[in-house]
C-alpha positions in Angstrom: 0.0 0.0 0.0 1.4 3.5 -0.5 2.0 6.1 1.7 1.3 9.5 0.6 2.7 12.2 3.5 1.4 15.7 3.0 3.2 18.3 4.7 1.1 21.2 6.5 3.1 24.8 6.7 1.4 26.6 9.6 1.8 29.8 11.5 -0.7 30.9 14.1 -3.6 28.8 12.2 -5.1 27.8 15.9 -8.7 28.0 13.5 -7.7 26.1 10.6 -5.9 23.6 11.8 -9.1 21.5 12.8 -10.7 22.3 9.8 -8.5 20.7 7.6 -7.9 18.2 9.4 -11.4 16.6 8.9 -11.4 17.9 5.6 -8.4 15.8 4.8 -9.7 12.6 7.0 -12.7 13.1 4.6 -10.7 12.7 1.7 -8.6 9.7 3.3 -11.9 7.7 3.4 -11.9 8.1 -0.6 -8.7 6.9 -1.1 -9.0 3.4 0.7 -5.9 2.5 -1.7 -3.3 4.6 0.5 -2.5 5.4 4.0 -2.4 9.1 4.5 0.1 10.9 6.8 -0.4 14.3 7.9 2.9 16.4 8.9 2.1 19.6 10.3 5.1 22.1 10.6 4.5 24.8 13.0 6.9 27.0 12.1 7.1 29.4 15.5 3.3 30.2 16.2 2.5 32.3 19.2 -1.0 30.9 19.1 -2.3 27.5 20.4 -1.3 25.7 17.1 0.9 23.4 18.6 -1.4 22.7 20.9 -4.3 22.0 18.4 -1.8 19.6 16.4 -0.8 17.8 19.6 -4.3 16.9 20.0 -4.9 15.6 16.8 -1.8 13.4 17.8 -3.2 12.2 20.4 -6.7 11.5 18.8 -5.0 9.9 15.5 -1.2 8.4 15.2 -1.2 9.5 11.2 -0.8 12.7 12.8 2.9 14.5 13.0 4.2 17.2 13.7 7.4 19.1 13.5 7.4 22.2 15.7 9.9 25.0 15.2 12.4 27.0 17.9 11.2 30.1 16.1 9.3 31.7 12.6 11.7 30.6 10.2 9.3 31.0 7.6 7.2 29.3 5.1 9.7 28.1 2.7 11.6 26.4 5.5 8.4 24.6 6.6 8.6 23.3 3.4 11.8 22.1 3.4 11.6 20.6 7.0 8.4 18.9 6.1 10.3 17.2 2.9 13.2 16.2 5.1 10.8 14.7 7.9 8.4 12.9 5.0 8.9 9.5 5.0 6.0 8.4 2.1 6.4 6.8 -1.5 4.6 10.4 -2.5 4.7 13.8 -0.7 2.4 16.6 -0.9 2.4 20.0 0.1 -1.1 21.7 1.2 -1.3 24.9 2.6 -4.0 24.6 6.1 -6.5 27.0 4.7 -8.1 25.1 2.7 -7.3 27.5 -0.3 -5.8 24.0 -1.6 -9.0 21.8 -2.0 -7.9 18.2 -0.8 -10.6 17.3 -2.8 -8.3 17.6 -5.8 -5.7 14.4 -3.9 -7.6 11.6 -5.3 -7.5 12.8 -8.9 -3.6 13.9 -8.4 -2.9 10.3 -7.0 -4.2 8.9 -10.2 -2.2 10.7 -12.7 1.1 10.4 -10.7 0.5 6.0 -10.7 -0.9 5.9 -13.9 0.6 8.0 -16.1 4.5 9.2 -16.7 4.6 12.2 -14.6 6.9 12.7 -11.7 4.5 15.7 -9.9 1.2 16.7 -10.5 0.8 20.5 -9.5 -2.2 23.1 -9.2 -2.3 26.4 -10.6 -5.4 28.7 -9.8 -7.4 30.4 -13.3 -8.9 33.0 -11.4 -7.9 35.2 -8.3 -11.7 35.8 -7.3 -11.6 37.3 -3.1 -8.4 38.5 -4.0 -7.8 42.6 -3.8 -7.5 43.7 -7.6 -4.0 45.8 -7.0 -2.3 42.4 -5.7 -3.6 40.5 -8.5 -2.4 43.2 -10.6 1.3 42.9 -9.4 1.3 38.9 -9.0 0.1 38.7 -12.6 3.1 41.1 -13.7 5.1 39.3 -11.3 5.1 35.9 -13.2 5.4 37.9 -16.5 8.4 39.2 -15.5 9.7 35.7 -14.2 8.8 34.4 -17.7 10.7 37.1 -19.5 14.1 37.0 -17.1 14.2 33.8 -16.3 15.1 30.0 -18.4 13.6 28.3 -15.2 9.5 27.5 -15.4 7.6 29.3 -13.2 3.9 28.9 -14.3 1.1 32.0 -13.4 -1.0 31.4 -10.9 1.3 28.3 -9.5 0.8 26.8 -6.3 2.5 24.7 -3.8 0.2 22.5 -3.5 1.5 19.7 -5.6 2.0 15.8 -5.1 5.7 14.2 -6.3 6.9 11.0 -6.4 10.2 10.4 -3.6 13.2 11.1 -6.5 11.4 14.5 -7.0 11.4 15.3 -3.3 15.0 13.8 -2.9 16.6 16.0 -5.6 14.4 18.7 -4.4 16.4 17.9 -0.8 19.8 18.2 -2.7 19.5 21.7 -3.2 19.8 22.9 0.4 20.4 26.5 -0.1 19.9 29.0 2.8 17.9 31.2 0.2 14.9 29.3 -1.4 11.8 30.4 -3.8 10.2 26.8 -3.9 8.1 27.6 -7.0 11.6 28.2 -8.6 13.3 25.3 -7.6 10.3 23.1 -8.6 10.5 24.3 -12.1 14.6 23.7 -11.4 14.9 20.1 -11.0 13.0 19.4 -14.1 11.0 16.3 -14.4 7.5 15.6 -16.2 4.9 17.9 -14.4 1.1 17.9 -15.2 -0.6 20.4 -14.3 -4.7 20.9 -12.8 -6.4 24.3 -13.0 -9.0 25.3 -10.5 -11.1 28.0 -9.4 -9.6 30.6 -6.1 -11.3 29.1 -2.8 -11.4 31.6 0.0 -9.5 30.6 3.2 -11.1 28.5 6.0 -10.9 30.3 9.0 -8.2 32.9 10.0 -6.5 35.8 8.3 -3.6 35.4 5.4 -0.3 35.6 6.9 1.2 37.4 3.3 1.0 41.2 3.5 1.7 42.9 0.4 5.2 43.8 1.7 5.7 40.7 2.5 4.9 39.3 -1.5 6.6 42.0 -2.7 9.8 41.2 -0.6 9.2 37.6 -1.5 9.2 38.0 -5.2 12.3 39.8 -4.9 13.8 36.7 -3.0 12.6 34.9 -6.5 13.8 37.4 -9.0 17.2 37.3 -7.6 17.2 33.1 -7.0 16.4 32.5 -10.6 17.7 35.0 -12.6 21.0 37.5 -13.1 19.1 39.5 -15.7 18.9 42.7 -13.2 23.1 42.9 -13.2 23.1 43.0 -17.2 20.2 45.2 -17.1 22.4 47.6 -14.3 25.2 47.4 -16.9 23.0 48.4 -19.8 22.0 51.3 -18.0 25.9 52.1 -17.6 26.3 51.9 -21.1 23.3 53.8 -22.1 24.2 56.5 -20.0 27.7 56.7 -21.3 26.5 57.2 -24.7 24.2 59.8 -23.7 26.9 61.9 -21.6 29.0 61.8 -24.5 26.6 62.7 -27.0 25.5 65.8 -24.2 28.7 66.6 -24.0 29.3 66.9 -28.1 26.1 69.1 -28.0 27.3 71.4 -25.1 30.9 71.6 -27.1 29.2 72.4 -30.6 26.9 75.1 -28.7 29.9 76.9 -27.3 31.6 76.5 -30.1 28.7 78.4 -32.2 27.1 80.4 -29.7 29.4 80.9 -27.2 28.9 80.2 -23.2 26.4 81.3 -21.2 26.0 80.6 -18.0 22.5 78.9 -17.3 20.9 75.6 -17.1 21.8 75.3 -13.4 18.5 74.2 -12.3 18.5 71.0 -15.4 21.8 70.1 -14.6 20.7 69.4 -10.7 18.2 67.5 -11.8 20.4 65.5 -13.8 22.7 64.8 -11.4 20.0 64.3 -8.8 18.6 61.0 -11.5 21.9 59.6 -12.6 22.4 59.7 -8.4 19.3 57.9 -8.3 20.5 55.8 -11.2 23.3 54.8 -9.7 22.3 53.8 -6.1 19.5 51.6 -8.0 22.5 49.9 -9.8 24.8 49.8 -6.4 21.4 48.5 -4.9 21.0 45.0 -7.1 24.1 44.2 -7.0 23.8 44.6 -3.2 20.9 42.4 -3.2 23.0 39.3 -5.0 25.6 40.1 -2.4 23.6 39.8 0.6 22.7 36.8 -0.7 25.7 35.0 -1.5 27.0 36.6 1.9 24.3 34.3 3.3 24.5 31.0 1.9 28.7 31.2 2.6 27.4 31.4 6.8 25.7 27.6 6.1 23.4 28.7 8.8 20.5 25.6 9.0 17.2 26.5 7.6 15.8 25.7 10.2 16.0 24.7 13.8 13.7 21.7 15.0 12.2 22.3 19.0 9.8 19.4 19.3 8.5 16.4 17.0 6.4 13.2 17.6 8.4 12.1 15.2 11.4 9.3 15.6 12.6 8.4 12.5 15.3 10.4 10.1 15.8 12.9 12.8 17.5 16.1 11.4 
């Protein structure tokens, strides 16, 4: 029989928690075929999360759960719930409910059946969702597509199911900084892909800020893609040309009309915007340097406090 162990990312989800849980025992009753494991990574709530997982525990041994010394952050939930995950196939679920388990079943039967090596969700429509972060997520994966060679579909999800070799080379990337939909698209393999419909969260409020996607798509642009260095150089170059061409003007102008003594109030503007220009360029590179500054500390990703778990203890 084969084991399918679905990883849960929570912080503060005290609601939820319950609510997917019976949502996803519901969906184990239609998938007599497999024995479902439940891995809940509480990744430095300050509510009763841990208790409300500890519970479940109690109630049900398919329950685990990996509990955090401190917020390390969703993409290190993630990873701690792929090295803890023990099944034949591993999901990744989100506690909301915002990825129906309803679509399991169907996932579980393309993965066995067909030649894929994950089956992943992508959402068609961003119904709920406020229109100016729908606006910028849209543009976000545009971008993406344009910058970088690695596949990062719109409206992509985590919530995806993946045969062990996926989730073992997914494990042999263990860099500090990690944009998960990247790295999925990274390690290649045959992906299918199911489309639904936005589903509006459970219980609780969304932990993702518009700050905090904004900050997060940075962490992506700069994981997957150099293109903002050659795009700083370009503006180098461009502005080289256009200095020298000024200064040709200002040199034929003197030349002609002789030298009078204005344009003070233009040229502080300029200076003002290639200042700007510059601190913009000084500022990516920056950004590639804070990160390769972190990856050289090989700091863990995260830091495990408590588990109910006793195998492949990290």
């Amino acid at each position: 029989m084969d084991k399918i162990s679905i990883i849960v990312p929570c912080y503060n989800e005290q609601e939820a928690i319950p609510i997917f849980y019976d949502a996803i025992a519901k969906t184990a009753g239609e998938m007599p075929q497999v024995r479902l494991e439940v891995l809940f990574v509480n990744d430095g709530s300050r509510d009763a999360s841990l208790m409300e997982m500890k519970k479940l525990a109690e109630r049900d041994d398919r329950v685990k759960y990996v509990s955090f010394s401190r917020n390390f952050g969703k993409e290190a939930a993630m990873y701690a719930g792929l090295s803890y995950a023990d099944g034949d196939y591993v999901a990744i679920m989100d506690v909301d409910l915002q990825d129906p388990p309803s679509l399991l079943p169907e996932m579980y039967r393309i993965i066995t059946t067909e030649d894929y090596d994950s089956v992943a969700t992508r959402r068609v429509t961003r119904n709920g969702e406020p229109p100016i972060r729908s606006f910028f997520a849209r543009r976000f994966y545009a971008l993406m597509h344009r910058l970088s060679k690695t596949d990062i579909v719109d409206g992509a999800r985590d919530y995806r199911l993946m045969t062990r070799q996926f989730v073992d080379e997914l494990l042999r990337l263990g860099e500090y900084n990690r944009f998960s939909k990247g790295l999925f698209g990274w390690v290649g393999f045959n992906t299918k892909w199911l489309e639904y419909e936005n589903v509006e969260r459970s219980a609780g409020e969304t932990k993702w800020s518009f700050w905090k996607l904004l900050i997060y798509s940075i962490e992506g642009i700069v994981g997957f893609t150099t293109a903002p260095l050659v795009m700083a150089a370009f503006l180098g170059v461009f502005f080289c040309i256009v200095a020298f061409l000024a200064l040709c003007f200002i040199i034929i102008r003197t030349v002609l009309y002789g030298d009078p003594v204005s344009g003070w109030p233009s040229m502080t503007c300029i200076i003002i915007f290639l200042g700007g220009i510059q601190l913009f360029c000084i500022g990516i590179l920056g950004e590639y340097l804070a990160k390769t500054y972190m990856e050289t500390k090989h700091r863990p990703i995260f830091i495990c406090k408590e588990t109910n778990i006793e195998r492949n203890q990290k």
